[in-house]
C-alpha positions in Angstrom: -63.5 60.6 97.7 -62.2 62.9 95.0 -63.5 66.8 95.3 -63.7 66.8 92.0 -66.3 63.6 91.6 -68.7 65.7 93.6 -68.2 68.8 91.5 -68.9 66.9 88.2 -72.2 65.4 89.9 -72.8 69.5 90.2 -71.9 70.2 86.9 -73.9 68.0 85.4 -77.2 67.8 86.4 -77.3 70.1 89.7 -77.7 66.8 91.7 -75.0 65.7 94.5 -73.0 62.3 94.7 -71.3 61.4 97.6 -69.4 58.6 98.8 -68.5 57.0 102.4 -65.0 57.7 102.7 -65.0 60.9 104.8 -60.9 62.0 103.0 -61.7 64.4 100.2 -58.9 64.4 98.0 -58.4 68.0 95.8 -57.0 66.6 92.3 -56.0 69.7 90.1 -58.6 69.8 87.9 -60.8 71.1 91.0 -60.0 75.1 90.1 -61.3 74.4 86.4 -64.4 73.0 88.0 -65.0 75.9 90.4 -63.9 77.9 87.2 -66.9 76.8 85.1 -69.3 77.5 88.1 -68.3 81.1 88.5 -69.3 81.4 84.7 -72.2 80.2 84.9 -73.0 81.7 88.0 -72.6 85.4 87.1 -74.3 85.2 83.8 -77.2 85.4 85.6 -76.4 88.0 87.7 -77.0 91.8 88.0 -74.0 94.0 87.9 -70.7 92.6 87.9 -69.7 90.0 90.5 -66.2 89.7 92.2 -63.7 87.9 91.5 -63.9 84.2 92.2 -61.7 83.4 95.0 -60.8 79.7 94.0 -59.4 78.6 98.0 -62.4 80.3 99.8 -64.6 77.7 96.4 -62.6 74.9 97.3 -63.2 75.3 101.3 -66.5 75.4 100.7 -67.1 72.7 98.1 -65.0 70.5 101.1 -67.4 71.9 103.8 -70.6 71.0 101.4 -69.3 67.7 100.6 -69.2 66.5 103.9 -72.1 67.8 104.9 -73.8 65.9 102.0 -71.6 63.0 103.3 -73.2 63.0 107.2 -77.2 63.3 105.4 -76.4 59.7 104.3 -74.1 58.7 106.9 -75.8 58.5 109.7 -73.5 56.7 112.3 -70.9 59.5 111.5 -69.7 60.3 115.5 -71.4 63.9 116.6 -67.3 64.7 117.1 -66.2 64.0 113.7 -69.6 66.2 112.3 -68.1 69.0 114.4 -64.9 68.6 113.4 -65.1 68.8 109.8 -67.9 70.9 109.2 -66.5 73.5 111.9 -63.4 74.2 109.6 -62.9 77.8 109.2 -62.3 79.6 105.9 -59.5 80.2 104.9 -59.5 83.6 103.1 -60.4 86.6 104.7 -64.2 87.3 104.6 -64.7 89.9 101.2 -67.2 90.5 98.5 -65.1 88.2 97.0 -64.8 85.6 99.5 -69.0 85.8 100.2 -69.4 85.2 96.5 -66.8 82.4 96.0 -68.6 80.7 99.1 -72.5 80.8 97.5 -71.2 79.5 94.2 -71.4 76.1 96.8 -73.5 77.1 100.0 -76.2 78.1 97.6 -77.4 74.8 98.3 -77.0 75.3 102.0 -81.2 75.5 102.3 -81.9 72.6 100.1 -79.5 70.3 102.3 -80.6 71.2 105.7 -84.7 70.7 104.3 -82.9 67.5 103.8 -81.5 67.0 107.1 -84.3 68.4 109.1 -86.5 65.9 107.5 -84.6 63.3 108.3 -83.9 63.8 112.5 -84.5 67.7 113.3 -82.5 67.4 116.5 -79.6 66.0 114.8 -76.1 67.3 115.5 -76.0 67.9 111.4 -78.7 69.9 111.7 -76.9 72.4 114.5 -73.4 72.6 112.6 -75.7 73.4 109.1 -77.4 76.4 110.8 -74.1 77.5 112.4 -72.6 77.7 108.6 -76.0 79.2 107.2 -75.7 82.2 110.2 -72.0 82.8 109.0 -72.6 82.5 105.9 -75.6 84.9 105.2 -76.0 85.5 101.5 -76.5 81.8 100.8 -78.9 80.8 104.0 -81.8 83.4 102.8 -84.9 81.9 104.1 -83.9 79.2 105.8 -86.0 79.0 110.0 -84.1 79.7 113.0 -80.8 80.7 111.1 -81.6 84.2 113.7 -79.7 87.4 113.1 -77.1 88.1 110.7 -74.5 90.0 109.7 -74.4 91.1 105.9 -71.6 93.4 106.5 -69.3 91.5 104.8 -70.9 92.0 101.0 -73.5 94.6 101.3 -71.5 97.2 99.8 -71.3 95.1 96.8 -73.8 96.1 94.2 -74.5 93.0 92.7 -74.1 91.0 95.7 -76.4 93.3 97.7 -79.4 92.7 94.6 -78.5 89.2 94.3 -79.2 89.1 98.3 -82.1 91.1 98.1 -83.3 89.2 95.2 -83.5 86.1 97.1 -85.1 87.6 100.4 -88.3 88.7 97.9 -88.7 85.5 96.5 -88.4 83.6 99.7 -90.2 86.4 101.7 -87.5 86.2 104.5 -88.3 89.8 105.7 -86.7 88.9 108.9 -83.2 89.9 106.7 -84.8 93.6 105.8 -84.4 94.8 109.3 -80.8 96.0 108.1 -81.1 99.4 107.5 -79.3 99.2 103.6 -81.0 95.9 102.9 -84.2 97.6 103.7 -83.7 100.4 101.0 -82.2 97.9 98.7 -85.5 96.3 99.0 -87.3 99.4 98.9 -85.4 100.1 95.4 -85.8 97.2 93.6 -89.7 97.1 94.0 -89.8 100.6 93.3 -93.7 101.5 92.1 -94.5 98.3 92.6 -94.5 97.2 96.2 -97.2 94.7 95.4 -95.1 92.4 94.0 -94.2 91.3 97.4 -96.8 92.7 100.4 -94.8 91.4 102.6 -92.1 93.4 102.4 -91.3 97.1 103.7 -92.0 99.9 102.0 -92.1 103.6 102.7 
C-alpha cells in the first residue's frame, strides 16, 4: 500500500486505514504529509519544538503502518512481525529525531490497547512494547513498557513539558523516578500539587 494512503486516513479524521499488502510504497507527496503534521503538532505545544526530521517521520509512519497492518492481519508469520517492525531508525536519536518519531508513535498506546485486546500474548504485542521502551516520549502510560531512558530529549524544554505533560494526565509516575523528570514535574504543578496526588512533590 501507498505511505501516503495511510497518512491521509491520519490527516483526515485521526482514524487509521490499512491495507493487506505488507510493501509500503513512499510516493513524494509523503514529506508534505509529515509536513502538515508537524504544524499541527507544535501549535499545541509549549516552547518551541525541533525541527521535524522528515526520514526519522517517514521511518516511523512505515513502522506504525505495519503495525496497524499485523492488528488486522492476523496470520502474518511471527518472523515477518519481527522483521518489519524491528527496523531500526535511521537518524541518529535527537530532540529532533524523538520529536519527529511521536508526530506517529503518539499512537503507539492506542494501538497496543488494540492488540492486547485482541490476543495479549501475541508476538505483536512483544515487538509494540519493544518500540514503546525505545521510544519513550510517546509510550507514556502504557503497562509493562518497564524502565526507560529519556536521555535522548530531556534537555529539550518543550519536549521535556510535553513528556511531563502526558505522565500527569496518565498518572504514569513510574516515569518520575528520573531525577530531571521528577523536578520537571515538581515545576509544572508548582502550588498546586493537588492537581495530581499522585505525583511527587517536595
Amino acid at each position: 500500500m501507498l505511505l501516503s494512503a495511510f497518512l491521509n486516513s491520519l490527516l483526515d479524521n485521526g482514524q487509521i486505514v490499512v491495507s493487506s499488502d505488507l510493501e509500503v510504497g513512499i510516493s513524494d507527496d509523503v514529506p508534505a504529509q509529515l509536513q502538515e503534521l508537524d504544524r499541527s503538532a507544535r501549535a499545541n505545544l509549549a516552547f518551541e519544538a525541533p525541527d521535524l526530521d522528515v526520514a526519522a517521520a517517514t521511518w516511523a509512519a512505515t513502522v506504525l503502518c505495519h503495525g496497524c497492518q499485523f492488528l488486522l492481519c492476523r496470520d502474518a508469520p511471527e518472523q515477518t512481525v519481527d522483521k518489519l517492525l524491528s527496523v531500526p531508525c535511521p537518524v541518529r536519536r535527537e530532540p529532533a529525531t524523538h520529536y519527529s518519531v511521536d508526530l506517529l508513535f503518539q499512537y503507539l498506546p492506542d494501538l497496543i490497547a488494540l492488540a492486547r485486546r485482541l490476543a495479549p500474548n501475541d508476538p505483536l504485542v512483544k515487538r509494540l512494547l519493544a518500540l514503546a521502551t525505545e521510544w519513550p516520549l510517546s509510550s507514556v502510560g502504557i503497562e509493562g513498557v518497564g524502565p526507560v531512558n529519556v536521555d535522548g530529549f530531556i534537555q529539550n524544554d518543550c519536549l521535556r513539558q510535553l513528556y511531563v505533560d502526558r505522565v500527569l494526565a496518565r498518572e504514569d509516575m513510574g516515569r518520575a523516578k528520573y531525577p530531571r523528570v521528577e523536578a520537571a514535574i515538581k515545576e509544572t504543578l508548582g502550588a498546586h500539587p493537588e492537581l495530581c496526588p499522585s505525583a511527587p512533590h517536595v
